[in-house]
N, C-alpha and C positions, 0 to 999 in steps of 0.2 A: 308676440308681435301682431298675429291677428287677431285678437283680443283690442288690443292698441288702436288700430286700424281701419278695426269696424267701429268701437265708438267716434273716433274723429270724423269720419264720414257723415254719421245718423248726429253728431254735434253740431255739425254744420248744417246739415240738410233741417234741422230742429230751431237755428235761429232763425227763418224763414216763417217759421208759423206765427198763426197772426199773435197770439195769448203769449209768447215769448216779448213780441216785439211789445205789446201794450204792458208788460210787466217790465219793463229795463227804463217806463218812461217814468216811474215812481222814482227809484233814485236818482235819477237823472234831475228830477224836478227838487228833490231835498237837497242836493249836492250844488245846485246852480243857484239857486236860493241862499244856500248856506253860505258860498261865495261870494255871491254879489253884495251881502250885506257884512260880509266882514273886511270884503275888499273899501266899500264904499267909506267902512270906518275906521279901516287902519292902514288902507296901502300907503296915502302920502305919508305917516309917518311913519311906516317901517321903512319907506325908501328913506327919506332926513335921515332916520336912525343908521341907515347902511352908508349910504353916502359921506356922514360923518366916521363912522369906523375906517372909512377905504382911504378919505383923509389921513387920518390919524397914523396911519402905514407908512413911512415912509418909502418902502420898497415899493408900495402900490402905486404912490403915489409918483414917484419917479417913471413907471414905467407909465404913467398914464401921461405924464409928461411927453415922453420919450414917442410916443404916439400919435399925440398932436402934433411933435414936430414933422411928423413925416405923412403928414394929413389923414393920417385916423382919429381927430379928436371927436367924431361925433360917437366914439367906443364911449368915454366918460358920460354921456346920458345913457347909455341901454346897459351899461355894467351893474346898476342899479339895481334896473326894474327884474335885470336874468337874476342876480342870485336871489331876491327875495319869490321869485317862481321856482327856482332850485329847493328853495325852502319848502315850501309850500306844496309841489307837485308830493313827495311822499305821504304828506296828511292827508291829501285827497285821495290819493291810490287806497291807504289804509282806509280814510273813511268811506272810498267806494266798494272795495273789498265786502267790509262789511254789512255794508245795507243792501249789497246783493244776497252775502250770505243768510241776513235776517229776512227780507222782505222777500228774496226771490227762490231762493233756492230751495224752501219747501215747497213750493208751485210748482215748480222743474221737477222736482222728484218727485210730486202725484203723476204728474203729465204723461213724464217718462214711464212709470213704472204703472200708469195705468194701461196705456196705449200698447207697453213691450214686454210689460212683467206681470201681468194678473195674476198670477197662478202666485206671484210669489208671496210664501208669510210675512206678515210686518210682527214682527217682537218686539218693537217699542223699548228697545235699549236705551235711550239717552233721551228723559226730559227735555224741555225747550231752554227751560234756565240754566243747565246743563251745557246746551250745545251754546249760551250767550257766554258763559262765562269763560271756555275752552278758546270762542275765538275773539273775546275782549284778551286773553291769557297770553295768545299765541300773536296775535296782533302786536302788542306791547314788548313783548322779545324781540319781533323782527324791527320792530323803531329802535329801539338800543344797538341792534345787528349796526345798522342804517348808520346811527348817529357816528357808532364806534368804527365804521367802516371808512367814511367820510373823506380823512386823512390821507386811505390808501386809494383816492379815485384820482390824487394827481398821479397816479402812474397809468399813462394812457394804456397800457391795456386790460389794468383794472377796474377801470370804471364802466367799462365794457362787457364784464363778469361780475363783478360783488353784486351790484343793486340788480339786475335780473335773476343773479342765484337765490338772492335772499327773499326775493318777490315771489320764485318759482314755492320755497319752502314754504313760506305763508298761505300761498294758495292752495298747496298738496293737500297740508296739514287742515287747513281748513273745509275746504271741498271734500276732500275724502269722511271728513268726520260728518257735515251734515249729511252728505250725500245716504249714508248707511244709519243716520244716528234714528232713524222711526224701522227703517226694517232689520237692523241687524241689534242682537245683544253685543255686551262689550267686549264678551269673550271674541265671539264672533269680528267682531270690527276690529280688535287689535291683531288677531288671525290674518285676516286678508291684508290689512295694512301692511301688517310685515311681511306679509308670502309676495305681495306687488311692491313692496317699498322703491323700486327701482324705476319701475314702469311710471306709478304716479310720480314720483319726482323728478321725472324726466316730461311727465304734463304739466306739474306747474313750473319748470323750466320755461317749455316751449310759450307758454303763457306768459311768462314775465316778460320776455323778450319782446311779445307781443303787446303787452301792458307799457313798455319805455317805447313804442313808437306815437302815442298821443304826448311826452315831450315834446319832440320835435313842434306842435301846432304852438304848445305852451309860448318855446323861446321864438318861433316867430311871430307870437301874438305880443310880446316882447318889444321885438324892434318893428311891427308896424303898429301904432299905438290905435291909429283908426278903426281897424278891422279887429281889435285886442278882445271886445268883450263878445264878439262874432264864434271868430277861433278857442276862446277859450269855452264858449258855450258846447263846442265841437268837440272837440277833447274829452270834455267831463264823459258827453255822449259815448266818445270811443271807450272810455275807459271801463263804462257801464255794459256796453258791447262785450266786449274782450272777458269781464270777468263772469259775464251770461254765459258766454260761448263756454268759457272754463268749465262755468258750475253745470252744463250740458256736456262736456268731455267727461268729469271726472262722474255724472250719473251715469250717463251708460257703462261705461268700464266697469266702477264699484257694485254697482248694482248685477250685471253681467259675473263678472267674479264672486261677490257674493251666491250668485246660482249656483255658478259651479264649483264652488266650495264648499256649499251644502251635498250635494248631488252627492260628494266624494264622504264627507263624514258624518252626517247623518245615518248614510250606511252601515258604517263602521261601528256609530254608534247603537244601531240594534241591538236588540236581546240576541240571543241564538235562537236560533231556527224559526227567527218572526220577522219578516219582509218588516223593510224600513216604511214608513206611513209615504204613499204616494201625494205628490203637491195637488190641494185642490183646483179643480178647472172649473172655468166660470160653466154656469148650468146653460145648456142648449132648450131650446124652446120648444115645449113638448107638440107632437103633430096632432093634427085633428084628426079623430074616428071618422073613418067614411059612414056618410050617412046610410040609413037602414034601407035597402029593397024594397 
C-alpha cells in the first residue's frame, strides 16, 4: 500500500511538469485530427444509417412515439447522434491508449527513471516491435471484451463495472509491460507482474473509472450540437490526460518494484561467499587540488 501511495502522489505531482504536458499534445493533435476528418466524412451518414435501424424497430420506435406524446419528442433527434458517440467513444479510448503508449510512455520512463532511478540497470528486455505488437495484441482483446460485453450494459449496474473493468485491464496489461519493457528482462517483468498482479490491476481500475468520466463531455457535446466540436476537442484532451497520468502511476510503482525486487534476488542469486554486484551510482565530481604554497 505504500508502494501504491507514493507512486500516485510523485504521478500526480509529474503531470505538472512542463515535458509531460508538451508530450500529451502529440496525441491529442493525431486523435483530434483523426476525428475531425472522419467525423466530417461519415457522421451524416452513420447517423441516416442509425436513424434508419431505430425506425426499423418497432419496439423503438413506439416508444419514441410514446415520448413525443408526452412532450419528450425532441429525445428522437439526440438518440441519433448519442449512440453513434457510444460507438465511437471506445475506438478513441483504444486509439488513445495506444499512442500514449507508443509515443509517450518511453519519454515518461526516461524522465521517471532518470530523475528517480539512475542507479537503476536497463536490460533491455523487450524490443520496440515487441512492445507494438503486445499492445496492438492486448488492445484487440479488450475490443471483443467491449463488443461481447455490450448486451450486459442494459443491466444498470453493469454498465457501471464491465466497460471500466475491461479498460482498467488494458491499461494494466499495457502500462506495466512498457513501463519495465527497456529496464527489466522478461523473466524479470513477468516476476513482478505477477508478485503485484493485484496492485496494478487495481491502477488500471482506478484509471478506467477515470478514462469514462470524458464520456460524460462526449453525450453533452451530443445534445448541445453548438459547442459539439468545442467539448469534444475537450474530451480527446482528458482522455490523453488521464492515460499520461496512468502511464506516470504505473512508472513509478513498476519501476519502484522492479528495484526492490532485484535488491531481494539478485542477492539470492550470488555465488557463495561473493557479495552480489552493488547498483552503479552516477560518478560525483572530482574536487580540485589546493593550489601549491
Amino acid at each position: 500500500m505504500n508502494l501504491l501511495l507514493d507512486a500516485f502522489w510523485r504521478a500526480c505531482a509529474y503531470c505538472f511538469h512542463p515535458r509531460v504536458i508538451l508530450l500529451s499534445l502529440l496525441p491529442l493533435a493525431i486523435i483530434g485530427v483523426s476525428a475531425g476528418v472522419l467525423g466530417y466524412f461519415f457522421w451524416e451518414d452513420a447517423l441516416v444509417a442509425v436513424r434508419a435501424q431505430l425506425e426499423s424497430w418497432a419496439l423503438v420506435e413506439a416508444a419514441l412515439g410514446w415520448m413525443e406524446a408526452v412532450g419528450l419528442g425532441g429525445f428522437r433527434t439526440v438518440i441519433a447522434p448519442l449512440i453513434v458517440l457510444a460507438l465511437a467513444v471506445p475506438t478513441l479510448v483504444m486509439l488513445s491508449l495506444l499512442l500514449v503508449a507508443l509515443l509517450m510512455t518511453p519519454a515518461i520512463v526516461n524522465l521517471v527513471a532518470n530523475r528517480r532511478f539512475p542507479a537503476l540497470e536497463r536490460r533491455h528486455g523487450e524490443p520496440l516491435w515487441s512492445s507494438v505488437l503486445f499492445s496492438v495484441g492486448t488492445t484487440l482483446l479488450a475490443m471483443v471484451a467491449l463488443l461481447a460485453s455490450m448486451p450486459l450494459w442494459l443491466v444498470p449496474p453493469l454498465v457501471l463495472v464491465l466497460p471500466p473493468v475491461i479498460w482498467g485491464w488494458l491499461t494494466y496489461r499495457v502500462m506495466s509491460f512498457d513501463a519495465m519493457a527497456d529496464h527489466a528482462t522478461r523473466d524479470e517483468r513477468r516476476a513482478v507482474m505477477r508478485e503485484h498482479r493485484w496492485p496494478l490491476l487495481g491502477i488500471g481500475i482506478v484509471t478506467g473509472y477515470l478514462g469514462a468520466a470524458p464520456s460524460l463531455i462526449w453525450a453533452f457535446g451530443a445534445m448541445t450540437i453548438v459547442l459539439a466540436p468545442f467539448l469534444i476537442f475537450v474530451a480527446i484532451w482528458l482522455y490523453t490526460l488521464v492515460f499520461a497520468f496512468a502511464s506516470l502511476w504505473f512508472t513509478h510503482y513498476c519501476l519502484a518494484a522492479l528495484q526492490a525486487w532485484r535488491a531481494v534476488h539478485d542477492v539470492a542469486a550470488a555465488p557463495a561467499g561473493q557479495p552480489a554486484p552493488l547498483p552503479e551510482l552516477p560518478a560525483e565530481p572530482a574536487l580540485n587540488p589546493l593550489p601549491p604554497a
